[in-house]
C-alpha positions in Angstrom: 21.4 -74.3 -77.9 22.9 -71.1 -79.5 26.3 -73.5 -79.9 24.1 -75.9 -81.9 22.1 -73.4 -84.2 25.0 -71.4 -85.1 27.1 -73.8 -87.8 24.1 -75.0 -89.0 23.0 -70.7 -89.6 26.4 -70.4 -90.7 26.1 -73.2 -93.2 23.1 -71.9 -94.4 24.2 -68.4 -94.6 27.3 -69.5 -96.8 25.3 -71.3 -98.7 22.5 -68.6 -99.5 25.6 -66.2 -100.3 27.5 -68.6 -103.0 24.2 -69.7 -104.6 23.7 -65.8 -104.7 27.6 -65.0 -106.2 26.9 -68.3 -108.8 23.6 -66.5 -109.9 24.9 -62.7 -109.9 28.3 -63.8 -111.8 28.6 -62.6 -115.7 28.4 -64.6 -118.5 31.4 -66.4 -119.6 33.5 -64.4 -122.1 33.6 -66.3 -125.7 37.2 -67.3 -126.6 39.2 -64.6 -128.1 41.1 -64.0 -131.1 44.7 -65.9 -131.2 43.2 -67.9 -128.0 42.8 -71.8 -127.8 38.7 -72.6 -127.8 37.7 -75.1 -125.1 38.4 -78.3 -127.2 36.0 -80.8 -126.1 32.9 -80.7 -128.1 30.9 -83.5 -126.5 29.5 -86.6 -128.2 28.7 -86.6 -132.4 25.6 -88.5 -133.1 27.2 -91.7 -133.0 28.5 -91.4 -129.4 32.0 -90.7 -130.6 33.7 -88.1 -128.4 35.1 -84.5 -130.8 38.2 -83.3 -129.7 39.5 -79.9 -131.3 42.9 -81.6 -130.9 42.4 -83.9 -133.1 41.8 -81.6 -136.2 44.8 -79.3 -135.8 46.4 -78.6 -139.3 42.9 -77.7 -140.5 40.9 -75.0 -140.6 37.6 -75.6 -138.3 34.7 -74.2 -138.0 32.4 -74.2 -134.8 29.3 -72.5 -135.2 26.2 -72.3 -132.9 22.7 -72.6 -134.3 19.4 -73.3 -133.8 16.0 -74.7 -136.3 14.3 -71.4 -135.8 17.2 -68.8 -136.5 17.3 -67.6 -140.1 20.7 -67.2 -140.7 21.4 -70.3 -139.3 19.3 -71.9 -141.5 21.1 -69.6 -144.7 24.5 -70.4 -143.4 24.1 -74.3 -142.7 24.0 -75.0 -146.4 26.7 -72.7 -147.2 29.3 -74.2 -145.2 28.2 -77.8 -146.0 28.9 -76.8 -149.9 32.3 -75.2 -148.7 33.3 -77.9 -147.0 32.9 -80.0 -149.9 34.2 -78.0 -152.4 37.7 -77.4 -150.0 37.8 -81.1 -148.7 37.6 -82.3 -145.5 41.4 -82.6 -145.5 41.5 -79.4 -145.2 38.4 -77.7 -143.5 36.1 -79.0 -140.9 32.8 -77.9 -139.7 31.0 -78.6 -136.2 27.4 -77.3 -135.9 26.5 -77.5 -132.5 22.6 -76.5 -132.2 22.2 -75.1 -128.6 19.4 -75.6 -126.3 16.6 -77.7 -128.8 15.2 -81.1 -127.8 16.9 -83.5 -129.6 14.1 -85.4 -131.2 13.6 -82.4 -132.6 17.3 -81.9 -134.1 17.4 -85.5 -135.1 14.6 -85.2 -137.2 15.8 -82.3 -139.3 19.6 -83.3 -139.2 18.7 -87.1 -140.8 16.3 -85.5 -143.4 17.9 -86.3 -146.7 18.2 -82.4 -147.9 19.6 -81.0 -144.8 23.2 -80.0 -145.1 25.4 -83.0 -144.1 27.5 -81.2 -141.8 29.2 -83.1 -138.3 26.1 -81.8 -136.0 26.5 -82.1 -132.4 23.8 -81.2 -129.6 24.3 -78.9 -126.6 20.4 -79.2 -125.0 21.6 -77.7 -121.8 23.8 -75.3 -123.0 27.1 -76.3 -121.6 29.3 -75.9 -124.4 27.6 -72.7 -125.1 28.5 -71.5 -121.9 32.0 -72.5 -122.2 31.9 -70.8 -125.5 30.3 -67.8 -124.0 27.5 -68.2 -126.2 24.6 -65.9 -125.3 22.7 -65.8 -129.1 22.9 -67.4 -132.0 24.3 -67.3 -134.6 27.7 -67.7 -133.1 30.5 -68.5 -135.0 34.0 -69.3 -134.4 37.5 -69.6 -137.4 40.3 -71.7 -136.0 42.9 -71.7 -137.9 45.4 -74.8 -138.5 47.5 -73.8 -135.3 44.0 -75.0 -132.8 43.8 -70.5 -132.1 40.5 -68.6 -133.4 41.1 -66.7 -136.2 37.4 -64.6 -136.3 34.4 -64.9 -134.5 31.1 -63.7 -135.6 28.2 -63.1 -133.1 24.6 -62.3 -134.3 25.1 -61.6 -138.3 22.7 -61.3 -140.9 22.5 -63.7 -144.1 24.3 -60.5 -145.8 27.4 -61.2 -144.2 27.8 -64.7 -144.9 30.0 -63.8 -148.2 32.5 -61.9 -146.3 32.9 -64.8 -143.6 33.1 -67.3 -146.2 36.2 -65.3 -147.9 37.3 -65.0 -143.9 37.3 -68.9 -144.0 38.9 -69.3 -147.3 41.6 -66.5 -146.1 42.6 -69.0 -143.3 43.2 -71.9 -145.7 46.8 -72.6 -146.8 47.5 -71.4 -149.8 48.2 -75.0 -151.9 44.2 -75.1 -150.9 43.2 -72.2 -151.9 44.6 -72.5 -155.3 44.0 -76.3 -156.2 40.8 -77.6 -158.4 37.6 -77.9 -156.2 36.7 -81.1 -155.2 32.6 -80.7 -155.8 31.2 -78.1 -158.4 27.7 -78.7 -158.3 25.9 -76.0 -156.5 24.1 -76.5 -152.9 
């Protein structure tokens, strides 16, 4: 009887012991400087998969938001306007809201004065987790070469102009000094 208890204790035992590593085990470290981010993104919102890859030789912004942060909401705008002042030749952005139903999302996303930006949706967190994501907002530079330039974790709205000259910084320089394409303000 003991021979026929004991795999199935032991089963049970190993088990109880992983599920309690799995839980115990730290939070994912968010890509580093000069590292490669994870470079799937998941599905844009018209089932297309994003691929990192796929923009190297641009600058590329990932950021991490969510409807009820503030300077989320300050920074959204923002990089929508720089984006289309640069071009998209040149810089991209990927605002991936993290953890919000996606009815919800939808409905401010399609709204005709959001920020058109590429939004993607992470309900479950699992990019966030491979982006080490523990608040919002989280934002990550990649530079032309597909490494992170900067990352900024939990700023306030009186940062954003010393990011946005960050962003600008990692441009080539034929960018930075050619006529905008848009002018007209946010």
């Amino acid at each position: 009887m003991i021979r026929k208890i004991l795999p199935t204790a032991l089963l049970w035992a190993c088990a109880m012991a992983s599920a309690g590593a799995q839980a115990a085990a730290p939070a994912p470290v968010p890509p580093q400087r000069g590292e490669v981010p994870p470079q799937a993104l998941g599905k844009d919102r018209d089932g297309q998969a994003v691929d990192l890859a796929q923009q190297r030789g641009k600058v590329v912004i990932v950021t991490f938001w969510a409807s009820w942060c503030g300077p989320c909401r300050k920074e959204l705008p923002i990089l929508a306007y720089l984006q289309k002042v640069v071009g998209d030749d040149a810089l991209h952005v990927y605002a991936v809201n993290w953890g919000e139903p996606r009815n919800d999302v939808n409905r401010l996303v399609r709204h005709p004065d959001w920020p058109k930006l590429d939004y993607l949706h992470d309900p479950r967190g699992v990019l966030a987790r491979q982006y080490g994501i523990v608040a919002v907002p989280h934002m990550f530079i990649i530079g032309r070469d597909g490494t992170i330039v900067r990352t900024h974790r939990g700023y306030s709205e009186a940062s954003l102009p010393g990011i946005l000259e960050e962003i600008v910084e990692a441009l080539p320089e034929d960018v930075r000094n050619r006529p905008p394409r848009h002018t007209a303000a946010p």
